[in-house]
Backbone atoms as SQL, in Angstrom:
CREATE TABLE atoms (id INTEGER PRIMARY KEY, chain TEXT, resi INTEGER, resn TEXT, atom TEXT, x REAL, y REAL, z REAL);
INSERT INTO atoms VALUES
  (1, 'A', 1, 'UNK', 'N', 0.843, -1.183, 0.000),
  (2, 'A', 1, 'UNK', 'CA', 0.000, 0.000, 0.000),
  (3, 'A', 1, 'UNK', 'C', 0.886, 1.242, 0.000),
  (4, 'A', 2, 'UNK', 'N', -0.038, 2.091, -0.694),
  (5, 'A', 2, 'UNK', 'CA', 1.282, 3.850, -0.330),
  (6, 'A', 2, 'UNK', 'C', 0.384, 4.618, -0.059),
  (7, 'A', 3, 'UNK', 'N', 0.103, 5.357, 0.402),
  (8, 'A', 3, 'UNK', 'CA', -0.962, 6.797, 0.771),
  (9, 'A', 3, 'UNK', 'C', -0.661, 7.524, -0.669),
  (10, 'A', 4, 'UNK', 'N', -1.886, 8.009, -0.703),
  (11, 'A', 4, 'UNK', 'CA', -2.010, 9.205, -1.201),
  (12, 'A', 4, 'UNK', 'C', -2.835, 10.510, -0.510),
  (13, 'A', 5, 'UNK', 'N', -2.226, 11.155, -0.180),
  (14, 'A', 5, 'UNK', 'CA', -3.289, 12.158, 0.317),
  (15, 'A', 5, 'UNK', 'C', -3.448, 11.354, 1.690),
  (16, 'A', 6, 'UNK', 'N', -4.846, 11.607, 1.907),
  (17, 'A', 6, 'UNK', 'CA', -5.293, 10.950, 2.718),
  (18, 'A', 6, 'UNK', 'C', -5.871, 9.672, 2.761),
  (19, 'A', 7, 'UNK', 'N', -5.923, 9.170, 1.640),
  (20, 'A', 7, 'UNK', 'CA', -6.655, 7.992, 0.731),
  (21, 'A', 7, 'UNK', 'C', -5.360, 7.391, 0.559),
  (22, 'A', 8, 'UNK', 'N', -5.117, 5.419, 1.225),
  (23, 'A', 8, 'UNK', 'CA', -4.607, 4.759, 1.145),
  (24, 'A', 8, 'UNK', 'C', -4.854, 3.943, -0.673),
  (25, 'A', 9, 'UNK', 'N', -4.355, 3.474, -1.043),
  (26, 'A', 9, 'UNK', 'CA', -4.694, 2.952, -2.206),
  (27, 'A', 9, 'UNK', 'C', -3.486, 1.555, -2.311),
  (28, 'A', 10, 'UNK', 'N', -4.360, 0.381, -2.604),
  (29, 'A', 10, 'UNK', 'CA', -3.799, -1.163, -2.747),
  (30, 'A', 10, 'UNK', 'C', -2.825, -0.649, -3.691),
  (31, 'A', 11, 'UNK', 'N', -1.846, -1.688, -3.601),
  (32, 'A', 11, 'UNK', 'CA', -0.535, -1.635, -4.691),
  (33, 'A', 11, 'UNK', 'C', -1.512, -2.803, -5.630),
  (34, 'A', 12, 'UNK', 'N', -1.102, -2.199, -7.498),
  (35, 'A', 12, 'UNK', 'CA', -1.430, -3.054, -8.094),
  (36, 'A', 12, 'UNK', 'C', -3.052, -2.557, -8.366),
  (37, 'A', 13, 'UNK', 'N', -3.416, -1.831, -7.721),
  (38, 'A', 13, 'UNK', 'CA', -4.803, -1.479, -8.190),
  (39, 'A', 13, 'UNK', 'C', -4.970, -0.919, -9.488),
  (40, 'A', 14, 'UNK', 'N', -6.302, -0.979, -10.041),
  (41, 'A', 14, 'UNK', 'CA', -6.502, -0.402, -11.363),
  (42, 'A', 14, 'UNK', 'C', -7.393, 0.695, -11.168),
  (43, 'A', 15, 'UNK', 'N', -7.800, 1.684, -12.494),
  (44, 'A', 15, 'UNK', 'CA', -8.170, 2.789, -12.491),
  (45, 'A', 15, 'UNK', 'C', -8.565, 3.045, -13.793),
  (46, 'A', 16, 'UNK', 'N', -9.792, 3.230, -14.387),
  (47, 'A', 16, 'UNK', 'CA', -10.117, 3.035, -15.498),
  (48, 'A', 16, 'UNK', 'C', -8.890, 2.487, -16.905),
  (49, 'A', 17, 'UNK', 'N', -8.982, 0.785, -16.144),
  (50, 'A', 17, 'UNK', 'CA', -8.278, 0.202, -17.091),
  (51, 'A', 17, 'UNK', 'C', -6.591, 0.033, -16.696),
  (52, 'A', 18, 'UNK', 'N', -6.092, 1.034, -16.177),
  (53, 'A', 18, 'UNK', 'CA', -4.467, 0.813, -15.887),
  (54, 'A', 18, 'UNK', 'C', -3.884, 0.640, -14.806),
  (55, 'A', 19, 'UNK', 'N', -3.376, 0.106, -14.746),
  (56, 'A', 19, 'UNK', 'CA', -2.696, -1.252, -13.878),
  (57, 'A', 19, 'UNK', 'C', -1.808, -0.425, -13.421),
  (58, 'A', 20, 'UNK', 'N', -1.231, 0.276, -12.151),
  (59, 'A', 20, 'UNK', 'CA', -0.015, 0.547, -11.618),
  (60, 'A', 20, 'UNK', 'C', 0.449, 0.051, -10.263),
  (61, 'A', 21, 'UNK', 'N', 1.147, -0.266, -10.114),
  (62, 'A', 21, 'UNK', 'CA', 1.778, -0.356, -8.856),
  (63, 'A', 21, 'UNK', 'C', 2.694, 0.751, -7.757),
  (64, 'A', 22, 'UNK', 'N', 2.717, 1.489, -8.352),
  (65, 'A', 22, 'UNK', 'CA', 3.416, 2.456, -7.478),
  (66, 'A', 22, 'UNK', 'C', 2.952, 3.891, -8.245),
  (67, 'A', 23, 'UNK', 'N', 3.304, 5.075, -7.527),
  (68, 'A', 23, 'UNK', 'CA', 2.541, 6.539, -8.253),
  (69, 'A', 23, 'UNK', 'C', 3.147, 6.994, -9.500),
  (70, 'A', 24, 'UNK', 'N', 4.520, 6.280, -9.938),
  (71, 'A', 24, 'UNK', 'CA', 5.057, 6.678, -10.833),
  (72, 'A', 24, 'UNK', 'C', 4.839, 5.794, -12.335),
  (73, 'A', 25, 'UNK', 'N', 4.539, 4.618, -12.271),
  (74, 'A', 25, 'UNK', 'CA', 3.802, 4.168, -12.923),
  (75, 'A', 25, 'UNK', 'C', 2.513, 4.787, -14.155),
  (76, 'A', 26, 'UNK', 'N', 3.062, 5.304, -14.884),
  (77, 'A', 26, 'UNK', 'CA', 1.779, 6.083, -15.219),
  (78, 'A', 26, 'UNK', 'C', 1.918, 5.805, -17.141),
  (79, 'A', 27, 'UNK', 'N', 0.389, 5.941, -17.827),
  (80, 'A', 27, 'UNK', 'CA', 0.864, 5.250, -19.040),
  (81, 'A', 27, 'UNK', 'C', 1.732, 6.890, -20.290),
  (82, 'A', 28, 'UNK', 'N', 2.728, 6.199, -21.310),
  (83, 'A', 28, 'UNK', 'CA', 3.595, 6.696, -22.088),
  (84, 'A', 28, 'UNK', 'C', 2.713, 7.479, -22.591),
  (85, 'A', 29, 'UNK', 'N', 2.803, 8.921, -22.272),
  (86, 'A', 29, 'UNK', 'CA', 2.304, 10.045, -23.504),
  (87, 'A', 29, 'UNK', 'C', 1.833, 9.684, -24.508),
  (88, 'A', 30, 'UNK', 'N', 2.501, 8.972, -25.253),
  (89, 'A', 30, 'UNK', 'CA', 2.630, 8.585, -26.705),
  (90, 'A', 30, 'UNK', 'C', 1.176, 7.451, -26.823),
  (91, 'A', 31, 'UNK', 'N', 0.972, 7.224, -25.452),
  (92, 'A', 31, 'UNK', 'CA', -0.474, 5.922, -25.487),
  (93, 'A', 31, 'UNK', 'C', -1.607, 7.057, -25.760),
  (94, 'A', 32, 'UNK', 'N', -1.390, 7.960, -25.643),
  (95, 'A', 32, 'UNK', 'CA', -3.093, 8.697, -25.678),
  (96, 'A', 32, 'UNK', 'C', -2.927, 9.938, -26.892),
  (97, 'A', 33, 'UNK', 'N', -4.543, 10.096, -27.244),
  (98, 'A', 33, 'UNK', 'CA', -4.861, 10.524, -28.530),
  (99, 'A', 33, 'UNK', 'C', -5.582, 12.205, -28.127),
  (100, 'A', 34, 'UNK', 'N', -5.267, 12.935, -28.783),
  (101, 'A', 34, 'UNK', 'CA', -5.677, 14.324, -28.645),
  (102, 'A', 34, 'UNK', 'C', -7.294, 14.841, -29.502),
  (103, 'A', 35, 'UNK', 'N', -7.808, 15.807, -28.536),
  (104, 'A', 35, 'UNK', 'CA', -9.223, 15.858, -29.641),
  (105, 'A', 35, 'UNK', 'C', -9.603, 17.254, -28.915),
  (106, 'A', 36, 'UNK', 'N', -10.115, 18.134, -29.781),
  (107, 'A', 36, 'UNK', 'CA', -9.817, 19.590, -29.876),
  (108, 'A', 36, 'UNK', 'C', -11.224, 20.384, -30.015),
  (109, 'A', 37, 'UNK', 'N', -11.065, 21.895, -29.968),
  (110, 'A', 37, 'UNK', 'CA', -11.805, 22.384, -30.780),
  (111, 'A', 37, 'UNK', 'C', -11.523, 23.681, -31.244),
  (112, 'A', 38, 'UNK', 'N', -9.974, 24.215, -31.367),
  (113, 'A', 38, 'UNK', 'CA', -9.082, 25.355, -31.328),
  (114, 'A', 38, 'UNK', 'C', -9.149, 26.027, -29.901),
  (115, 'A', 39, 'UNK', 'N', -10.036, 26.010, -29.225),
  (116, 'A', 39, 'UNK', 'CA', -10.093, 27.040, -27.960),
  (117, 'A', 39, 'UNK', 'C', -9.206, 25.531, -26.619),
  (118, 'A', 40, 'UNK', 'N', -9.535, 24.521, -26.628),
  (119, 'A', 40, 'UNK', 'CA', -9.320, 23.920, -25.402),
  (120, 'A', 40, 'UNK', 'C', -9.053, 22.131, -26.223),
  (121, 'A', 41, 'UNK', 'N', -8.105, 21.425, -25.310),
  (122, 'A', 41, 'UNK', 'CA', -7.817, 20.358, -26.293),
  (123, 'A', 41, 'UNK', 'C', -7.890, 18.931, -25.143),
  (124, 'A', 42, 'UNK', 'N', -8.057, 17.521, -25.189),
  (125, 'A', 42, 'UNK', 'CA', -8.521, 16.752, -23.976),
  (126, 'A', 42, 'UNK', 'C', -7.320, 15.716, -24.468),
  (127, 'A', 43, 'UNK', 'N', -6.499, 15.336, -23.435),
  (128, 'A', 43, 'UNK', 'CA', -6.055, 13.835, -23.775),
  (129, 'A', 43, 'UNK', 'C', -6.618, 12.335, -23.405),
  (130, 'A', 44, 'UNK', 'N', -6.547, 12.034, -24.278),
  (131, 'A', 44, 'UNK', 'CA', -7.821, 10.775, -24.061),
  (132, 'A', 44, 'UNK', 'C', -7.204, 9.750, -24.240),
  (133, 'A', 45, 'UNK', 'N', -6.903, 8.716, -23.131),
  (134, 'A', 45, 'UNK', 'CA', -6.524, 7.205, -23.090),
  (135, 'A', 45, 'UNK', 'C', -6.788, 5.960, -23.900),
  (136, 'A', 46, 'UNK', 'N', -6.050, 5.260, -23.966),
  (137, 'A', 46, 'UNK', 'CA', -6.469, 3.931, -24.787),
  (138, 'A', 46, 'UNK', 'C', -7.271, 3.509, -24.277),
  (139, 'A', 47, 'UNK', 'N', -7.853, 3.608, -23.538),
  (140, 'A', 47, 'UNK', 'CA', -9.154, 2.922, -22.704),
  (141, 'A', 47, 'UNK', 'C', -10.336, 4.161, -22.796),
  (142, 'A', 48, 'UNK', 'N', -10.009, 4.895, -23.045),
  (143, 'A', 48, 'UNK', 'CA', -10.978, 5.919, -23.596),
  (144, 'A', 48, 'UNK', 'C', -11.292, 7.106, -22.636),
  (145, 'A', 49, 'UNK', 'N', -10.655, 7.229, -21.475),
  (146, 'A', 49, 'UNK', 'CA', -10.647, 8.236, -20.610),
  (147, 'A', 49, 'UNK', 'C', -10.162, 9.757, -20.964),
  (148, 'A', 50, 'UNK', 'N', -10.576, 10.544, -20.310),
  (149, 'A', 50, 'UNK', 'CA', -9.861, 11.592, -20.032),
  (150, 'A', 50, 'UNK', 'C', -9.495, 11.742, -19.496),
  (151, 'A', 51, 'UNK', 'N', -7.754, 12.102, -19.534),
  (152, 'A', 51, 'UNK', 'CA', -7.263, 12.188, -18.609),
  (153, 'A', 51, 'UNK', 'C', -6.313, 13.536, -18.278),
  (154, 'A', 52, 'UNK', 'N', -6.665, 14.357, -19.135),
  (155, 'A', 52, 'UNK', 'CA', -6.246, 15.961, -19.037),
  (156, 'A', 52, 'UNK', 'C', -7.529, 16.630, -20.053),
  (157, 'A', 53, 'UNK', 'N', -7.623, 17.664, -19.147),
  (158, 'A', 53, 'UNK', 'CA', -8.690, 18.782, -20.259),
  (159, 'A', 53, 'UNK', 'C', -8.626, 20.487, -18.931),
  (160, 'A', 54, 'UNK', 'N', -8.146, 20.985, -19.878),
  (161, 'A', 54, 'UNK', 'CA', -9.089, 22.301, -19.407),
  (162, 'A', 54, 'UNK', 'C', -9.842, 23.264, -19.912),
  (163, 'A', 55, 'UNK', 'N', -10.455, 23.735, -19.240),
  (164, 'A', 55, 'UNK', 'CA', -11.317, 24.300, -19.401),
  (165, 'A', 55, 'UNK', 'C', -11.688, 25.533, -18.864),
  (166, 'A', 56, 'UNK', 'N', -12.198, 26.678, -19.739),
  (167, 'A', 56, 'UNK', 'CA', -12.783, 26.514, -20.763),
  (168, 'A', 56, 'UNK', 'C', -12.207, 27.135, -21.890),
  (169, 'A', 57, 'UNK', 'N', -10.741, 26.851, -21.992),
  (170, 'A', 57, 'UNK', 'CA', -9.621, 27.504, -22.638),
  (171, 'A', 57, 'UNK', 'C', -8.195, 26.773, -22.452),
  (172, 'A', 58, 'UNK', 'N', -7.162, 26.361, -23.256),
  (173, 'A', 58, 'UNK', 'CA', -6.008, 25.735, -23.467),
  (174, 'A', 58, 'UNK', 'C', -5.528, 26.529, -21.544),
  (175, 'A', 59, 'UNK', 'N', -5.599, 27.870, -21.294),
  (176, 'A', 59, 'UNK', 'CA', -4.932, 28.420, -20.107),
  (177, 'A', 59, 'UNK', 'C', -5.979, 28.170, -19.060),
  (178, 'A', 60, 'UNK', 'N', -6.848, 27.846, -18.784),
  (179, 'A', 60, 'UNK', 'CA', -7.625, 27.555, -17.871),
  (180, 'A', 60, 'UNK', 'C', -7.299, 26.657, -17.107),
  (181, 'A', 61, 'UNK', 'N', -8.457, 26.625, -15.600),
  (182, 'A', 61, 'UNK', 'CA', -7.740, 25.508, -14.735),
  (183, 'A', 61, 'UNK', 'C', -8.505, 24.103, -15.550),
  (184, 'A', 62, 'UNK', 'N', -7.219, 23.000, -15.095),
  (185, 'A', 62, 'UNK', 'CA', -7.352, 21.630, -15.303),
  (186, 'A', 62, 'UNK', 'C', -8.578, 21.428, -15.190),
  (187, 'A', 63, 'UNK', 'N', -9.543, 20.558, -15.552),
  (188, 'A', 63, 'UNK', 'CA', -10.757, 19.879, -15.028),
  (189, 'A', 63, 'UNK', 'C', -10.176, 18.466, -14.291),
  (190, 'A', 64, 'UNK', 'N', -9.896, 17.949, -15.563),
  (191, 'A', 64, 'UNK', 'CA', -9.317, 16.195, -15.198),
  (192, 'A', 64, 'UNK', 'C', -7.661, 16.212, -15.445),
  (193, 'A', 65, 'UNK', 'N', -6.796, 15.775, -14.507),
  (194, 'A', 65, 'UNK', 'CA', -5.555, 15.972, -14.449),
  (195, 'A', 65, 'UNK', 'C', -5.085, 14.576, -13.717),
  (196, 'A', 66, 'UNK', 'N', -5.408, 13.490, -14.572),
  (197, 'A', 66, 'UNK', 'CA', -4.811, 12.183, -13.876),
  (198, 'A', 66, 'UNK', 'C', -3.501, 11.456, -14.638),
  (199, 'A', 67, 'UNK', 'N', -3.139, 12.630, -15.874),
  (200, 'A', 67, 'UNK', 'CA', -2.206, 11.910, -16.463),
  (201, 'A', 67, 'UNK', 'C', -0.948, 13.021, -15.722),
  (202, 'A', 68, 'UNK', 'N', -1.693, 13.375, -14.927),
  (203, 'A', 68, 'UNK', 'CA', -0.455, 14.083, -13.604),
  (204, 'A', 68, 'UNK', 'C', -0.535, 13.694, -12.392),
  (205, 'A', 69, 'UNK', 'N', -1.473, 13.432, -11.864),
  (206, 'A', 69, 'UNK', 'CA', -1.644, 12.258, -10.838),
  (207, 'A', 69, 'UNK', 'C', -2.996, 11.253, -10.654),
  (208, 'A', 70, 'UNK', 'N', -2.247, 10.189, -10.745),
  (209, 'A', 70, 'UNK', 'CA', -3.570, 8.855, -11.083),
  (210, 'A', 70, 'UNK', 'C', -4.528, 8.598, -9.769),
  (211, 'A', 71, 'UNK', 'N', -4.461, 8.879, -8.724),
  (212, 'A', 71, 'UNK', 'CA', -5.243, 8.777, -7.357),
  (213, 'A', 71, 'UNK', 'C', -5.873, 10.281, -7.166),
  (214, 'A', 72, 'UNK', 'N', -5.018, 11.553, -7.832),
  (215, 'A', 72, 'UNK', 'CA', -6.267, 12.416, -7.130),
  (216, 'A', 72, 'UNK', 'C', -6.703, 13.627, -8.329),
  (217, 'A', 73, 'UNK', 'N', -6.100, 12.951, -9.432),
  (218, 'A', 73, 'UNK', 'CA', -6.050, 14.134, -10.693),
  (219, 'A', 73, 'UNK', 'C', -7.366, 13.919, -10.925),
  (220, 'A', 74, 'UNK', 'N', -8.401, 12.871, -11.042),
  (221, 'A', 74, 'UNK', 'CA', -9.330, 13.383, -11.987),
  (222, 'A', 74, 'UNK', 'C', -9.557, 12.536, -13.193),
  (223, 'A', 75, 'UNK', 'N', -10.536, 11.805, -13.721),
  (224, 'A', 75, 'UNK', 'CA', -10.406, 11.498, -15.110),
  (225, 'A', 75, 'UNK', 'C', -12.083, 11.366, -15.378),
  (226, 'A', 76, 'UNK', 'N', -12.701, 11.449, -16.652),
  (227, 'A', 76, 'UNK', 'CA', -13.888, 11.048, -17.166),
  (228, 'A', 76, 'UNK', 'C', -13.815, 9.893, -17.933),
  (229, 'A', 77, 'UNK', 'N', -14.347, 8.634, -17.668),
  (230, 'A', 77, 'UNK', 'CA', -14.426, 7.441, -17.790),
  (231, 'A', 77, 'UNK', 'C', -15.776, 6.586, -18.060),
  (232, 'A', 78, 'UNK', 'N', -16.152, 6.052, -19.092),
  (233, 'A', 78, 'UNK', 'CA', -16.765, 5.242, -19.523),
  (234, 'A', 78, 'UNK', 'C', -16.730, 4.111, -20.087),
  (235, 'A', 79, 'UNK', 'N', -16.527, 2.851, -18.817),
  (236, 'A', 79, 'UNK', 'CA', -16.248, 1.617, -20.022),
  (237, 'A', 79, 'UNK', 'C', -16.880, 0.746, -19.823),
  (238, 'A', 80, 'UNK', 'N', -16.916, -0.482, -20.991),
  (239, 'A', 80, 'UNK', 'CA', -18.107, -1.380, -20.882),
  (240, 'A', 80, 'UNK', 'C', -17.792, -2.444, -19.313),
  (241, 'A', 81, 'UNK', 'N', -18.659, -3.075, -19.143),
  (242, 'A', 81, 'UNK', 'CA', -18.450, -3.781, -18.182),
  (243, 'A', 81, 'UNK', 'C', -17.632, -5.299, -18.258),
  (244, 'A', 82, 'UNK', 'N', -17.931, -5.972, -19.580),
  (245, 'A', 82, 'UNK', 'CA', -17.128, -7.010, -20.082),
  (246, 'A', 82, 'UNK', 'C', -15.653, -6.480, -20.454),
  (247, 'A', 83, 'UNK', 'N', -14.867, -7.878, -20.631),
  (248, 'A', 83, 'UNK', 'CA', -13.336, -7.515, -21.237),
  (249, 'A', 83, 'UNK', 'C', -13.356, -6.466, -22.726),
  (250, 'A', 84, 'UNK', 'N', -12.775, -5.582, -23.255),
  (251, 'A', 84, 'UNK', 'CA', -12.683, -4.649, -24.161),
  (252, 'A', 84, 'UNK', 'C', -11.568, -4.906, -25.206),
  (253, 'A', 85, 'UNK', 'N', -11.421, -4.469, -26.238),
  (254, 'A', 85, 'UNK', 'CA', -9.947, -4.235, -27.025),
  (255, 'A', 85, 'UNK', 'C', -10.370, -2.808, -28.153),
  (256, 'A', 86, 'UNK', 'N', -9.293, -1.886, -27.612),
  (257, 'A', 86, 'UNK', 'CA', -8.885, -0.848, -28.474),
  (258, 'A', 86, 'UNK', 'C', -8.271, -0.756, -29.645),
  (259, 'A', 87, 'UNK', 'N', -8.617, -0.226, -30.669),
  (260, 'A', 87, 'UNK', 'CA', -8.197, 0.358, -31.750),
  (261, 'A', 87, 'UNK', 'C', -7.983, 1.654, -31.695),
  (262, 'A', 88, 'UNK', 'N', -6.838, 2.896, -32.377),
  (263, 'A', 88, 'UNK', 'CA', -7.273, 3.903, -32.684),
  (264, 'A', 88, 'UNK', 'C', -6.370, 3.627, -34.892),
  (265, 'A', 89, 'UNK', 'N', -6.575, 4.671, -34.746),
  (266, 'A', 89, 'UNK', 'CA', -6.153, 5.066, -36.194),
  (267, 'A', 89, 'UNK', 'C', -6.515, 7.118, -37.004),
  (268, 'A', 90, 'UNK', 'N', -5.744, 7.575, -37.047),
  (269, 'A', 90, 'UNK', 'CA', -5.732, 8.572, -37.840),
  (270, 'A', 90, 'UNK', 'C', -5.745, 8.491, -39.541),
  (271, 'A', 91, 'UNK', 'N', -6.653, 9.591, -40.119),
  (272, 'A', 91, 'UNK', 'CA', -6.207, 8.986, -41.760),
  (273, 'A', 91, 'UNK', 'C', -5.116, 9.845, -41.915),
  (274, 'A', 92, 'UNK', 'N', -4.672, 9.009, -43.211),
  (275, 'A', 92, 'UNK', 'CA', -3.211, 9.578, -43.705),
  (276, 'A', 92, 'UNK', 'C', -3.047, 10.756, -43.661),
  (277, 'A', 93, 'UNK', 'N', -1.951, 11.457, -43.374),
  (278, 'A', 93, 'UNK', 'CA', -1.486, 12.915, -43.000),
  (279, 'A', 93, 'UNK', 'C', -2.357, 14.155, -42.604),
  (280, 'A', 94, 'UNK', 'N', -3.121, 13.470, -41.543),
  (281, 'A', 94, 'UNK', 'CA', -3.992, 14.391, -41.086),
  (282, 'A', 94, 'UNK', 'C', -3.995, 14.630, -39.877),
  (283, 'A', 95, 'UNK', 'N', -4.774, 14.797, -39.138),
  (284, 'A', 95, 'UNK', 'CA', -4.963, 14.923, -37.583),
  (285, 'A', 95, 'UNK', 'C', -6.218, 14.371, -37.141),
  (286, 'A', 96, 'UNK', 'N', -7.341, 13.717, -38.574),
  (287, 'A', 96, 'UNK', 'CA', -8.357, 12.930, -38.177),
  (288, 'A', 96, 'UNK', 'C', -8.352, 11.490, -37.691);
């Protein structure tokens, strides 16, 4: 176990979908996909979370900030209840 805060949390626990064992544990930048609308931009997990956005402007405060800390940042999460598998894909030289 390690504290966080005041909130103990099991080693090895999960959190929409990711598996860490210790606070540093956290998934590679490079795993999550960006989605915009020129004013404010969200990073969104392979598991489909959010896990950074602010709002209601790129300089605004954080809303969800768990890809800065996974126990007290924050994330918006929706997943099915059975086992899952992700795809993403962009088309060619775009940003879609």
């Amino acid at each position: 176990m390690y504290e966080s805060g005041k909130q103990q949390v099991a080693e090895g626990s999960t959190d929409a979908g990711y598996r860490y064992n210790s606070p540093r544990d956290y998934p590679d930048i490079g795993d999550y996909a960006v989605i915009g609308d020129t004013r404010t931009a969200a990073l969104i997990s392979k598991n489909g979370s959010i896990d950074w956005l602010c709002l209601p402007h790129f300089s605004g405060p954080s809303l969800f900030a768990a890809l800065l800390d996974q126990s007290r940042g924050g994330r918006f999460a929706i997943n099915p209840r059975g086992e899952f598998s992700v795809t993403r894909r962009y088309l060619e030289g775009t940003a879609v």
